[in-house]
LUMNUTI-22466 format. One record per residue: x, y, z of N, C-alpha, C in turn. Coordinates in Angstrom, 2 decimals. Layout:
% LUMNUTI-22466
       n.x       n.y       n.z      ca.x      ca.y      ca.z       c.x       c.y       c.z
         X         Y         Z         X         Y         Z         X         Y         Z
...
% end
This chain:
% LUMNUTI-22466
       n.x       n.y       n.z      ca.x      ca.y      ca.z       c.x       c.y       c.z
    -12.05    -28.00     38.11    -12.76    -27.59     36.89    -12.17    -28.32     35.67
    -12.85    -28.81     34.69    -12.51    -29.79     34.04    -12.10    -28.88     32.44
    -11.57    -28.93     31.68    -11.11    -28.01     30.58    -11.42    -27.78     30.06
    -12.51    -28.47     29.28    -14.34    -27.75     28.27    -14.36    -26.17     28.97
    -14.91    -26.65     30.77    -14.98    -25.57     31.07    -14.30    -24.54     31.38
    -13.57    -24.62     31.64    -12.11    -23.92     31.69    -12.03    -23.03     30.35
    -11.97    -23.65     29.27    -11.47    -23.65     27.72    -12.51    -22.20     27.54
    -14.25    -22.95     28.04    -15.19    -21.84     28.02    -14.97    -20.44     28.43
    -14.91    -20.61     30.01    -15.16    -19.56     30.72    -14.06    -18.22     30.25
    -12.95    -19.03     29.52    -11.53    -17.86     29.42    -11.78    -17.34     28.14
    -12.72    -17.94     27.28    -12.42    -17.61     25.78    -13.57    -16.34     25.69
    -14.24    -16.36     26.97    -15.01    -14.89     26.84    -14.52    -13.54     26.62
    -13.00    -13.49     27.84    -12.32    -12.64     27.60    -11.56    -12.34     26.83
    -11.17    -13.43     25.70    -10.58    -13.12     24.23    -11.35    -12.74     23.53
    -12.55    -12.91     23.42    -13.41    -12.56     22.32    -14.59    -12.12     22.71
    -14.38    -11.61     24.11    -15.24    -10.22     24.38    -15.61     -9.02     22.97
    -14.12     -9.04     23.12    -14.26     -7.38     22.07    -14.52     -7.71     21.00
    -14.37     -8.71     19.99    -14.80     -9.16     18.67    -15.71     -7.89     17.76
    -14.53     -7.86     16.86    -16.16     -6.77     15.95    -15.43     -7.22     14.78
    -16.83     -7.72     13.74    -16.83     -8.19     12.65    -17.66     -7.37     11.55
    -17.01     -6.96     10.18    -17.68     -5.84      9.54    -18.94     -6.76      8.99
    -19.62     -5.94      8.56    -21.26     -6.67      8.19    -20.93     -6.52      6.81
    -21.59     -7.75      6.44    -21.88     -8.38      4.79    -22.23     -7.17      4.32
    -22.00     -6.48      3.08    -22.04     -5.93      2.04    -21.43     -4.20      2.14
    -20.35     -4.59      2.88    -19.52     -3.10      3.35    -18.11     -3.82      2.97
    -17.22     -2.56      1.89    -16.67     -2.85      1.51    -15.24     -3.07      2.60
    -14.61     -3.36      2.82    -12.76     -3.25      3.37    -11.35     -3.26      2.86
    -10.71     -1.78      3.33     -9.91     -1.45      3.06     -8.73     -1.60      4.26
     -7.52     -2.32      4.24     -6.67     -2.35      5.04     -5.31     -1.67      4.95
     -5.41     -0.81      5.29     -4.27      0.71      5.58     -2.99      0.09      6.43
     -2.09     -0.23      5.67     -0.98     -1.13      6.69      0.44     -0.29      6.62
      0.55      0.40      7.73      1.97      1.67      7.67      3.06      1.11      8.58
      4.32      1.77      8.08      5.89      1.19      8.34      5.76      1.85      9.77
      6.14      1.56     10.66      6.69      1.81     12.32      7.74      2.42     12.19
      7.91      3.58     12.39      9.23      4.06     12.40     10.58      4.29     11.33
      9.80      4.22     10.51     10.07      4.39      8.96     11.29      4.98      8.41
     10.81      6.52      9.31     11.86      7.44      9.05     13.41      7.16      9.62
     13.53      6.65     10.55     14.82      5.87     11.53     14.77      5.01     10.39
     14.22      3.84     10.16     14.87      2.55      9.14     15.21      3.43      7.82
     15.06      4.34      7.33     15.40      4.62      6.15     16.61      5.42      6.33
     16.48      6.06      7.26     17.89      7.17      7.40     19.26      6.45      7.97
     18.92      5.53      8.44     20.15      4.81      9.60     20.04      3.76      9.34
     19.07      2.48      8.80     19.53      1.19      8.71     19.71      0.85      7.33
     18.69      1.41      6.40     18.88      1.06      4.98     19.82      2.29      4.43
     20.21      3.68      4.88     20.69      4.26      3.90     20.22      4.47      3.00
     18.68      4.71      2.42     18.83      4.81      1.19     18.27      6.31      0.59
     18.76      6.64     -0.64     18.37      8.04     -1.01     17.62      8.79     -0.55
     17.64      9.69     -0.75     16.42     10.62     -1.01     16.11     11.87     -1.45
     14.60     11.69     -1.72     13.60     11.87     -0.99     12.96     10.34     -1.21
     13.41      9.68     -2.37     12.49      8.53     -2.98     13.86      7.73     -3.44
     13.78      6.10     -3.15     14.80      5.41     -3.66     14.30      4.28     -4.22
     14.78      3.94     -5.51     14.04      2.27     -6.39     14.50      1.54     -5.13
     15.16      1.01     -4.52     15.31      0.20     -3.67     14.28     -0.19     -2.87
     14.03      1.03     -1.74     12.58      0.61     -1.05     11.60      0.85     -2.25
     11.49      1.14     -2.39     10.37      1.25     -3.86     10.38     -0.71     -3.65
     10.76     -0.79     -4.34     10.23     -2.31     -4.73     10.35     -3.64     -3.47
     11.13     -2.95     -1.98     11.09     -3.30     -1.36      9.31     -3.34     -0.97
      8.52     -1.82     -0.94      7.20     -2.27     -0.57      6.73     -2.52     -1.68
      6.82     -2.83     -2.73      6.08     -3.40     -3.91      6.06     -4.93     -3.42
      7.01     -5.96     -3.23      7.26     -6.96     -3.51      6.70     -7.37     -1.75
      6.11     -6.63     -0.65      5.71     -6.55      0.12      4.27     -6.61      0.36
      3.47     -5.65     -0.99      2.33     -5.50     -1.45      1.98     -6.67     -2.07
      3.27     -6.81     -3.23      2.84     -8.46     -3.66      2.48     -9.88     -2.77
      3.55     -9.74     -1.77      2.88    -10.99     -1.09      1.78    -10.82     -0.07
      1.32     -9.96      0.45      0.04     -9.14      0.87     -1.32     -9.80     -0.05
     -1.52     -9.41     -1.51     -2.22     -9.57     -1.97     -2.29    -11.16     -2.22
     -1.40    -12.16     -1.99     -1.19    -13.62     -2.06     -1.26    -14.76     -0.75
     -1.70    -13.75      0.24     -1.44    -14.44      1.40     -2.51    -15.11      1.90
     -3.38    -15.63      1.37     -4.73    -15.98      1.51     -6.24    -15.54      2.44
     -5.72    -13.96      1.48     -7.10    -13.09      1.82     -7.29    -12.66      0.15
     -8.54    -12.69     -0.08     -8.94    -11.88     -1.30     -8.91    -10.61     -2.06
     -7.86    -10.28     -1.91     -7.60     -8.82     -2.83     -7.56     -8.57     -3.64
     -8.03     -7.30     -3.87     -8.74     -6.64     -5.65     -7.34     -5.77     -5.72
     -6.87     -5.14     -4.99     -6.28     -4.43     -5.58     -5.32     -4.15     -4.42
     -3.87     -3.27     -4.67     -2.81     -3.47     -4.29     -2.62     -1.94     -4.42
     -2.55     -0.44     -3.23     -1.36      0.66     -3.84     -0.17      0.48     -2.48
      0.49      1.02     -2.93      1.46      1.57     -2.06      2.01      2.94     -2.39
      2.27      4.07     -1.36      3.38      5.16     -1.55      4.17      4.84     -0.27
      5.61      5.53     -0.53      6.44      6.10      0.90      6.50      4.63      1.70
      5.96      4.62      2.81      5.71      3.43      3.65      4.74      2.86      4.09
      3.56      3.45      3.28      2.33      3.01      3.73      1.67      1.29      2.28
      1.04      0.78      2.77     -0.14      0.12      1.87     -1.34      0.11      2.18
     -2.44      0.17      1.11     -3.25     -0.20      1.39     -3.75     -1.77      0.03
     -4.82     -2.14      1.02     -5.35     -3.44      0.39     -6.93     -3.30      0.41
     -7.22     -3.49     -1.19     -8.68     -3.70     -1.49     -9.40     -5.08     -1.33
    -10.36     -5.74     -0.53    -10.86     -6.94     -0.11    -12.13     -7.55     -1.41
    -12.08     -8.50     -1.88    -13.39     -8.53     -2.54    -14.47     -8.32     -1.33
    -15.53     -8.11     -2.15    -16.99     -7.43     -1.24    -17.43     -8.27     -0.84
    -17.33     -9.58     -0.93    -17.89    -11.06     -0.61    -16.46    -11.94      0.35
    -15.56    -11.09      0.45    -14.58    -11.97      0.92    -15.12    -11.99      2.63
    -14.99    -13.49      3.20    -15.65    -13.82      4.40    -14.47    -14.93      5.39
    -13.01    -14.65      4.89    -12.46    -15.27      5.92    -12.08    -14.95      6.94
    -12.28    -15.85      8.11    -12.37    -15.59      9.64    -13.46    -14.65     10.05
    -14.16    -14.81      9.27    -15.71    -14.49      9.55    -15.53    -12.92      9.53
    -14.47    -12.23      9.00    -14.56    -11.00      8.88    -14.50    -10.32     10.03
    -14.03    -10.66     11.16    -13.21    -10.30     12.41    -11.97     -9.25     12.45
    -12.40     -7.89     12.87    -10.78     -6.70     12.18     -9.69     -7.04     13.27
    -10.04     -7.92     14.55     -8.71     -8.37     15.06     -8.02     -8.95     14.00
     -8.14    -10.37     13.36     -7.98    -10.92     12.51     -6.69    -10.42     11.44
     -7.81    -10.00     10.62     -7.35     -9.08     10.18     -6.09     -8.05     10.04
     -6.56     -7.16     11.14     -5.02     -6.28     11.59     -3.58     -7.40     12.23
     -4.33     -8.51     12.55     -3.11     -9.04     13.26     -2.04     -9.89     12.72
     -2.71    -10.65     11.01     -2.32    -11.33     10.24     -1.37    -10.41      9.35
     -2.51     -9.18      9.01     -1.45     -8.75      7.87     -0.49     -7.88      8.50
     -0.52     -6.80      9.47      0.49     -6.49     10.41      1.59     -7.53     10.29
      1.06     -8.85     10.72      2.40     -9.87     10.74      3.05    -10.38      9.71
      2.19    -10.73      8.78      2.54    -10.88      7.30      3.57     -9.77      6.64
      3.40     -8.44      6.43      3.64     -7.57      6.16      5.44     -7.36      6.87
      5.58     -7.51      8.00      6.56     -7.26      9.19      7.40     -8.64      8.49
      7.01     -9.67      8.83      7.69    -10.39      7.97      8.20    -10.50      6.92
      7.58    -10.57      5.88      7.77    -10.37      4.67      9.18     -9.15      4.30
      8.93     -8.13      4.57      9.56     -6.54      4.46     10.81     -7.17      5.24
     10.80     -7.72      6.81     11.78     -7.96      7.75     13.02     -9.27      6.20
     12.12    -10.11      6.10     13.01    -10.86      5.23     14.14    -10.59      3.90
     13.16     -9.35      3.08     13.64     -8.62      2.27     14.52     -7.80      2.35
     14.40     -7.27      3.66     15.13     -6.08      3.82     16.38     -6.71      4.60
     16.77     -7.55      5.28     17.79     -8.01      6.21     17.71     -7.47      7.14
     16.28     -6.94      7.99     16.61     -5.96      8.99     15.50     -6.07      9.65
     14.93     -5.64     11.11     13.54     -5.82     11.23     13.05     -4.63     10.89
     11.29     -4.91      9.67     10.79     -4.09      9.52      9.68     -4.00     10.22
      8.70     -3.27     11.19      7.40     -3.70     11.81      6.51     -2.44     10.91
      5.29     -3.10     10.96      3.95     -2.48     10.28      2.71     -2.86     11.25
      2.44     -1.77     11.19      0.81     -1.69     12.01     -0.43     -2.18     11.00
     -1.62     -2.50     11.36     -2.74     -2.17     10.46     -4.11     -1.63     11.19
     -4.84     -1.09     10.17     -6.12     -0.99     10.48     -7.62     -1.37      9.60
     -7.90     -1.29      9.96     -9.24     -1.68      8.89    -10.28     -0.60      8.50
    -10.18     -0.08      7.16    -11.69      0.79      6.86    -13.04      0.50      6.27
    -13.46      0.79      7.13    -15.01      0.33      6.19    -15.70      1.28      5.50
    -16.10      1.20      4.73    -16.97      1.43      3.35    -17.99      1.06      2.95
    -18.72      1.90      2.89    -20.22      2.02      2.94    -20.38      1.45      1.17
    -20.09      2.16      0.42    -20.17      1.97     -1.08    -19.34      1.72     -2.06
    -19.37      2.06     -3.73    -18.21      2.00     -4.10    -17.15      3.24     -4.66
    -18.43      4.43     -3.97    -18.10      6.14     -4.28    -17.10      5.73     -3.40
    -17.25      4.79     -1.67    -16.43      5.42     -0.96    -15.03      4.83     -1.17
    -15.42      3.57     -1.96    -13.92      3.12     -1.97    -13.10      3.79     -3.22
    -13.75      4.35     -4.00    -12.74      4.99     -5.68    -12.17      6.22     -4.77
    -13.03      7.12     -3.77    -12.82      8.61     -3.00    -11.48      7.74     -1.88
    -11.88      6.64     -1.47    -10.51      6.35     -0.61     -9.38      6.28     -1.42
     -9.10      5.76     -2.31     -8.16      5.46     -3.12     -7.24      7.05     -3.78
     -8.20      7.56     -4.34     -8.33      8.96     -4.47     -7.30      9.52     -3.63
     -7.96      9.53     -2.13     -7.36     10.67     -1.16     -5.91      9.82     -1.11
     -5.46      8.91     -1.27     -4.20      7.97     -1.33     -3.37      8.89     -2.12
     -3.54      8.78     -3.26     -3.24      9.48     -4.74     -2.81     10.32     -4.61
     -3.86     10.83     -3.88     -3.85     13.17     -3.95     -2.58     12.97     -2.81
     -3.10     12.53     -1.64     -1.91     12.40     -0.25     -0.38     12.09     -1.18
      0.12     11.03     -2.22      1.35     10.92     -2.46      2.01     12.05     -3.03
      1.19     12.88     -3.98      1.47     13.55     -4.56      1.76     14.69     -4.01
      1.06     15.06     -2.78      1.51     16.27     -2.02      2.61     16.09     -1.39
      2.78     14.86     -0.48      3.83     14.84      0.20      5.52     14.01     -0.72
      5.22     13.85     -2.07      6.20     13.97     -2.91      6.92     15.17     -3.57
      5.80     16.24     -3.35      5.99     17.80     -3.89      6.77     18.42     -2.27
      6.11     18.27     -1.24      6.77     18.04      0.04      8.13     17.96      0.21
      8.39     16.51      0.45      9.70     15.96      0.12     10.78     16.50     -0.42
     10.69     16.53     -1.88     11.49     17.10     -2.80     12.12     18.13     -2.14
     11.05     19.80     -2.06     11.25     20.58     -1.45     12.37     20.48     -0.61
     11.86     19.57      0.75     12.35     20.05      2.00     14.20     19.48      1.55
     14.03     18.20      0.80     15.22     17.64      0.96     16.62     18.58     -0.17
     15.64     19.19     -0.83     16.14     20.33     -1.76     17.08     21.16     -0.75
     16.73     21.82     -0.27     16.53     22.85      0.68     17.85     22.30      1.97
     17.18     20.89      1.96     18.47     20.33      2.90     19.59     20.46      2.49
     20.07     20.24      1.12     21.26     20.19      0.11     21.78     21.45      0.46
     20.87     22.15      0.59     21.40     23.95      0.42     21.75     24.23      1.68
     22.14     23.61      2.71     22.80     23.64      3.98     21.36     24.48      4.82
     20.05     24.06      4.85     18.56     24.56      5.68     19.29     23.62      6.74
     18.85     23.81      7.99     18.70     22.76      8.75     17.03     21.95      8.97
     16.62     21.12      9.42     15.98     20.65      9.54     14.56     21.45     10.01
     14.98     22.53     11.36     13.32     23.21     11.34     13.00     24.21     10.65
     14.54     25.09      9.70     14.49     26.03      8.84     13.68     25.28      7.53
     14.16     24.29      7.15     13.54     23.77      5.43     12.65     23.64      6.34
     11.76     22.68      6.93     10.09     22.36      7.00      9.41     23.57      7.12
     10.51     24.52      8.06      9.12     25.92      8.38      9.59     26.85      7.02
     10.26     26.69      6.28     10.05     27.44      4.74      9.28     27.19      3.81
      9.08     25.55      3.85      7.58     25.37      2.92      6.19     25.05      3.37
      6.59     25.40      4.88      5.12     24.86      5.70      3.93     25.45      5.18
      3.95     26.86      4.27      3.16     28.12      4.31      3.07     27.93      2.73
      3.88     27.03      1.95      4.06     27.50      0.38      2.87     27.34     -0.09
      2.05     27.20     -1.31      1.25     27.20     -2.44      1.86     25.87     -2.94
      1.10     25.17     -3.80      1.52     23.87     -4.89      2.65     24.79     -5.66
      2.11     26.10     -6.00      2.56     26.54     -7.25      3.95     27.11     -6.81
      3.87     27.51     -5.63      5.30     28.33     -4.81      6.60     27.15     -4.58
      5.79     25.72     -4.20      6.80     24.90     -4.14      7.78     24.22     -5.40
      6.50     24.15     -6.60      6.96     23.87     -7.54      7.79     24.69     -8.26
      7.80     26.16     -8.22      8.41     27.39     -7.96     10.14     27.46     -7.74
      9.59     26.87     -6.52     10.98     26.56     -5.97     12.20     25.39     -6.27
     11.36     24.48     -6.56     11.84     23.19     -7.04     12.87     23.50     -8.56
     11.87     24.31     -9.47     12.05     25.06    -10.67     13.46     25.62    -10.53
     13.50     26.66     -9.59     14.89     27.51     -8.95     15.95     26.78     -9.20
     15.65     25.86     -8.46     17.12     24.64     -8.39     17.41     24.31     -9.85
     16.63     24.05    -10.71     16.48     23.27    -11.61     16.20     21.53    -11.73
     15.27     21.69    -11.04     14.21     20.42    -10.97     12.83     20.86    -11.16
     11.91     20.01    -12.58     11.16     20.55    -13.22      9.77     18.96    -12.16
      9.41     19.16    -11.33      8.68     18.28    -10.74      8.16     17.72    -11.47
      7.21     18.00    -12.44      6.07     17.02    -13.19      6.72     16.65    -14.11
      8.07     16.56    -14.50      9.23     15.35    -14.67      9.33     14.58    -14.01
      9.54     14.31    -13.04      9.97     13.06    -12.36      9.57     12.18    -12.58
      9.51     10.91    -12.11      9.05      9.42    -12.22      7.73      9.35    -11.68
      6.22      8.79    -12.32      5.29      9.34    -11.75      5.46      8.03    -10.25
      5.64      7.64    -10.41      5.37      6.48     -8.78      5.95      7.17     -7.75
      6.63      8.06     -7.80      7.05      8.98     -6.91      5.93      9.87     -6.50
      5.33     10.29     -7.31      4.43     11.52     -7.46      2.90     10.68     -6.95
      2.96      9.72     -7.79      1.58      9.05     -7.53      1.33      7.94     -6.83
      2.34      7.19     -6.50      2.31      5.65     -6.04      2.28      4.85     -6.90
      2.22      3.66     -6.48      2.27      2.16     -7.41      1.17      1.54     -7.11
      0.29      1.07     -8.10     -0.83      0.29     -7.92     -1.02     -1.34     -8.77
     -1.38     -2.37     -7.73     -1.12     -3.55     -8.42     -2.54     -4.45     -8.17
     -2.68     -5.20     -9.58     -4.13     -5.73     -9.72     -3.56     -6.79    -10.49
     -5.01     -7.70    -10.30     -4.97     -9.11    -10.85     -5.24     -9.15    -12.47
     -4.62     -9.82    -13.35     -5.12     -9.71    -14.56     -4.54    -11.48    -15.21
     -5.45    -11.71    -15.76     -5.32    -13.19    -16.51     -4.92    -12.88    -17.83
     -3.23    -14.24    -17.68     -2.21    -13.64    -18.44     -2.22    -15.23    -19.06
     -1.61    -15.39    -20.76     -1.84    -16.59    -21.20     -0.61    -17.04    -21.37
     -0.33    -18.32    -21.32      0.85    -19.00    -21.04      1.01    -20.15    -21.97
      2.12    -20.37    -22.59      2.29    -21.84    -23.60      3.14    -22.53    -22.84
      2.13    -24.08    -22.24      2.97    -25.00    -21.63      2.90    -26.38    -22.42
      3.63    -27.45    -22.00      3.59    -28.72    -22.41      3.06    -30.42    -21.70
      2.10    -30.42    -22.11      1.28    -31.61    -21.41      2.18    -32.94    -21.79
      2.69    -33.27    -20.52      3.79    -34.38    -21.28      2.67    -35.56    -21.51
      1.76    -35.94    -21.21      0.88    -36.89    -21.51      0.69    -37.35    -22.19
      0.30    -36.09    -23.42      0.27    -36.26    -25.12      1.20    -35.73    -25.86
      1.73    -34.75    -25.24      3.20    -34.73    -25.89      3.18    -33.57    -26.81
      2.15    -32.44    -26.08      1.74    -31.35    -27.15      1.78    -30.31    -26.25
      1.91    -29.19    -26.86      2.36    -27.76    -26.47      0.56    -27.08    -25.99
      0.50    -26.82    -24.91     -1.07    -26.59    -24.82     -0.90    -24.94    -24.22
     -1.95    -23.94    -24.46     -1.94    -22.43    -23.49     -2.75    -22.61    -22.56
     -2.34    -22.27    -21.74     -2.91    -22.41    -20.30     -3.36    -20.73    -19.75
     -4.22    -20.80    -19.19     -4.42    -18.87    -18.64     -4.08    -19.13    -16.75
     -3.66    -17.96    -16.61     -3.25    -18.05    -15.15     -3.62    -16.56    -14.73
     -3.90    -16.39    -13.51     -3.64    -14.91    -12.55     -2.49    -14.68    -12.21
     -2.17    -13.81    -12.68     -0.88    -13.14    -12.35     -1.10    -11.36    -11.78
     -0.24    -11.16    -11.08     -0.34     -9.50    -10.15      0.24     -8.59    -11.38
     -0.16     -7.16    -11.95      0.42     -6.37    -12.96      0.72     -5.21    -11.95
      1.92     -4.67    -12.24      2.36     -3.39    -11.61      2.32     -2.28    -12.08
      1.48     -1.44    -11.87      1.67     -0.15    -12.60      2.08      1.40    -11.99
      3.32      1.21    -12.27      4.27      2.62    -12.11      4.03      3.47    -12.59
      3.35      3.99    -13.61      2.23      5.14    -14.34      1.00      4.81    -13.92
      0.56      5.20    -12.49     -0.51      5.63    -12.62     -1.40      6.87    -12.90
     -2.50      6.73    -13.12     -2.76      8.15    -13.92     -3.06      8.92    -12.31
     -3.86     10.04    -12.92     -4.57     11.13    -11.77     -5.82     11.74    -11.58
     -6.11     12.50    -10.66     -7.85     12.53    -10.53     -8.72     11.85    -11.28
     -9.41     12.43    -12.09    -10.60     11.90    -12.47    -10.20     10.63    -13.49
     -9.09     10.45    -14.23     -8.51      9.23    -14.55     -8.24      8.07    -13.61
     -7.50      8.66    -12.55     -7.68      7.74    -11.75     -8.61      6.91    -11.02
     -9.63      7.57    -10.48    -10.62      7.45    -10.11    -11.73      6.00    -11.23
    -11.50      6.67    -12.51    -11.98      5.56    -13.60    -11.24      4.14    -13.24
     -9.77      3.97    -13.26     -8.88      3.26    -13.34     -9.46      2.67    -12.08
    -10.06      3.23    -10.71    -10.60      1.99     -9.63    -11.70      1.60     -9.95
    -12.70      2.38    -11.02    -13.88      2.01    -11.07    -13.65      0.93    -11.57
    -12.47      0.55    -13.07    -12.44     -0.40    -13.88    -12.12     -1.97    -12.83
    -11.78     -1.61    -12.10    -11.45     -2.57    -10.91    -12.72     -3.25    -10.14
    -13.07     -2.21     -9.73    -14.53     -2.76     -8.66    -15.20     -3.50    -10.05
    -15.54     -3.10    -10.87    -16.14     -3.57    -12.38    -15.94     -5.37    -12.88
    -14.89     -5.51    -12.30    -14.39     -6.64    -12.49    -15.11     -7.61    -11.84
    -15.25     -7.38    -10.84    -16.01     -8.11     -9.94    -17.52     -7.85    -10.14
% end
């Protein structure tokens, strides 16, 4: 058998399964840390419930995500998760979610693995989206999700301090109220809706054209140049603010 055919007959079974999202559905790529909780407790050491360290470890993770030559609108991250907003027209690799999951999975693993001195692995998946209710409501449930499991957190690791063991603190606030935890938080003397909001809310990063004074050695004159540059925003707002803040995004486009 000569290798055309050969080349043929095998490439069926690679790309048997192929599923490619259809033109005018939006995509969202949900890309989460593997085992997270082990790398944070035992290889990085680092604080908690929340530490600037990984903090900007997945920021600067998100950043090269959004640079890696796929089209992204927009950038959040909480905890160990990201997600990535696609332009609505973006069509590389024909829009294939193997693709997709397998690049930025790897991208991502890399990237984090380099930063961190350690191996980091990340999964992905792909969501599709019918509209642009569904993508501001995805973003949304992101938001609402950090904020609970930052009110979460706090709690349990509170609680840890106070000599709980591990299934005593989770099964003490498994049952609480927003208002019972914050309650509790209060007790200690930690006033929650103090804290740092990127804790509370996540970090969200978008493209914005930023102006620059360079020098054209040609003529020998100082010229402004505009460029894309990624903006980070550590205050992000909440509900129905927030929600505006993605509309202003999709808008862009």
């Amino acid at each position: 058998m000569k290798f055309d055919e050969l080349d043929a007959q095998m490439r069926i079974y690679e790309t048997s399964v192929d599923c490619c999202v259809l033109p005018g559905i939006y995509m969202v790529a949900r890309i989460d840390g593997r085992n997270f909780t082990r790398l944070t407790k035992e290889k990085g050491k680092f604080e908690t419930p929340f530490d600037n360290k990984f903090r900007d470890l997945m920021v600067e993770t998100t950043k090269h995500l959004m640079d890696c030559g796929f089209k992204v609108i927009y950038g959040y991250t909480e905890s160990d998760e990201i997600s990535l907003l696609f332009d609505l027209d973006i069509d590389v690799f024909g829009r294939k979610i193997r693709k997709y999951n397998s690049i930025l999975a790897g991208e991502a693993s890399a990237k984090f693995s380099l930063l961190f001195n350690d191996i980091g692995v990340f999964d992905c998946r792909i969501c599709q989206l019918p509209n642009r209710k569904s993508v501001v409501d995805y973003f949304r449930w992101r938001n609402e999700d950090a904020h609970r499991n930052a009110l979460n957190a706090h709690c349990y690791w509170m609680l840890r301090k106070e000599n709980y063991n591990k299934k005593d603190a989770a099964s003490y606030i498994e049952h609480k109220t927003t208002f019972e935890k914050n309650e509790l938080l209060f007790s200690y003397g930690l006033n929650f809706n103090g804290l740092p909001n990127w804790q509370k809310r996540g970090v969200g990063l978008y493209w914005a054209t930023e102006e620059k004074v360079g020098y054209n050695p040609k003529d020998k004159v100082e010229v402004k140049v505009k460029r894309n540059v990624i903006r980070i925003e550590y205050n992000l707002p909440m509900r129905e603010e927030y929600s505006n803040f993605i509309e202003k995004i999709l808008e862009k486009k």
